[in-house]
C-alpha positions in Angstrom: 0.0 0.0 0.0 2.8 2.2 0.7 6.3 2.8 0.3 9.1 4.4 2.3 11.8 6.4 0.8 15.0 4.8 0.6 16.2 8.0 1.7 16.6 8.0 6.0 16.9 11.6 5.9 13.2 11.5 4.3 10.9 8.6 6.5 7.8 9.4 4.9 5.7 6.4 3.5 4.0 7.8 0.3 1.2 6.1 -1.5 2.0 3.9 -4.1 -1.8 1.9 -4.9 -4.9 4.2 -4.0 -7.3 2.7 -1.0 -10.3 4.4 0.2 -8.7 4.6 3.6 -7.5 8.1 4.9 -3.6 7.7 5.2 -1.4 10.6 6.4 1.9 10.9 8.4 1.2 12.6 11.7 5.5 13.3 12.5 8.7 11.8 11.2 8.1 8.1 12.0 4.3 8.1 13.4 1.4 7.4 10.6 -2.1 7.0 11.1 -4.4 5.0 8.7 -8.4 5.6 8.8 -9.9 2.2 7.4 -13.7 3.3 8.6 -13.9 4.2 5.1 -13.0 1.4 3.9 -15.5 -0.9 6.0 -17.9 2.1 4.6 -17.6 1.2 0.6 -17.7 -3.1 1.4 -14.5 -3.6 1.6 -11.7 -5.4 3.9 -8.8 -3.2 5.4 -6.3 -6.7 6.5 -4.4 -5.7 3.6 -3.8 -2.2 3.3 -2.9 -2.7 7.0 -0.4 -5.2 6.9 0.9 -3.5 3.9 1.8 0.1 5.9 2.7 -2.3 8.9 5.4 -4.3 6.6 7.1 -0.8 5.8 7.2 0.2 9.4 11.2 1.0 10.2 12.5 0.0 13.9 10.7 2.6 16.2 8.2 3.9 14.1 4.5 4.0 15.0 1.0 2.8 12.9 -2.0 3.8 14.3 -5.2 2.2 12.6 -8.8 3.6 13.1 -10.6 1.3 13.1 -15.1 0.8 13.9 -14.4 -1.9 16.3 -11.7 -3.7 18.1 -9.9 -6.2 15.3 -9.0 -8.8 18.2 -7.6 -11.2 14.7 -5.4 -8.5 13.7 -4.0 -7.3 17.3 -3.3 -11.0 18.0 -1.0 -11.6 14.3 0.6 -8.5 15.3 1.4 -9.4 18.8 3.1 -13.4 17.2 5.5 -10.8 15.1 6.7 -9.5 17.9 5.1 -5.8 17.5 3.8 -4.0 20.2 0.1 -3.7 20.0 -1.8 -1.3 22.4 -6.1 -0.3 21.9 -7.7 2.8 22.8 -11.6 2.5 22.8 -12.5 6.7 21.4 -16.2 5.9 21.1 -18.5 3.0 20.6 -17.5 2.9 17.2 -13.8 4.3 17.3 -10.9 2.5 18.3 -7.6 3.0 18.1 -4.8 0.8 17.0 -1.5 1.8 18.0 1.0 -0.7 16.1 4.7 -0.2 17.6 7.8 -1.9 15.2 10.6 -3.5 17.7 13.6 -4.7 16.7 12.3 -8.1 17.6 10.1 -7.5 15.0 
């Protein structure tokens, strides 16, 4: 879904297959991806997700919006070794904060 300059003065993932999900880099190293759009239009956000979460660099931060808690999703991420925490916003906004280790 996205793609990271080779660059490490520039760490900005840029967009390289259009979604319907709201993508956009909040600070050097932190992103946030909005798949509620994405559940909106029928579709299935695994893959755009894993895709931004593949590119992640040592350190660097994903946070998914998501309408619900993705238990499936938290739980693969957890078995690679990222470090997975969930903030409930609303009864239909949760928040997804996918950490990269080295371990992972």
């Amino acid at each position: 879904m996205f793609s990271k300059n080779d660059e490490k003065t520039n760490h900005q993932m840029k967009p390289r297959i259009k979604h319907s999900g709201k993508f956009s880099e909040l600070s050097p190293g932190s992103f946030i991806l909005d798949v509620r759009p994405i559940f909106e239009n029928g579709g299935e956000p695994f893959s755009p997700i894993m895709d931004c979460v593949d590119q992640l660099r040592n350190g660097d931060t994903l946070d998914v919006v998501a309408p619900f808690e993705p238990h499936p999703l938290i739980k693969q991420l957890q078995a690679k070794h990222f470090i997975v925490k969930t903030e409930k916003k609303s009864a239909d906004e949760y928040w997804v904060n996918v950490k990269k280790s080295l371990d992972s």
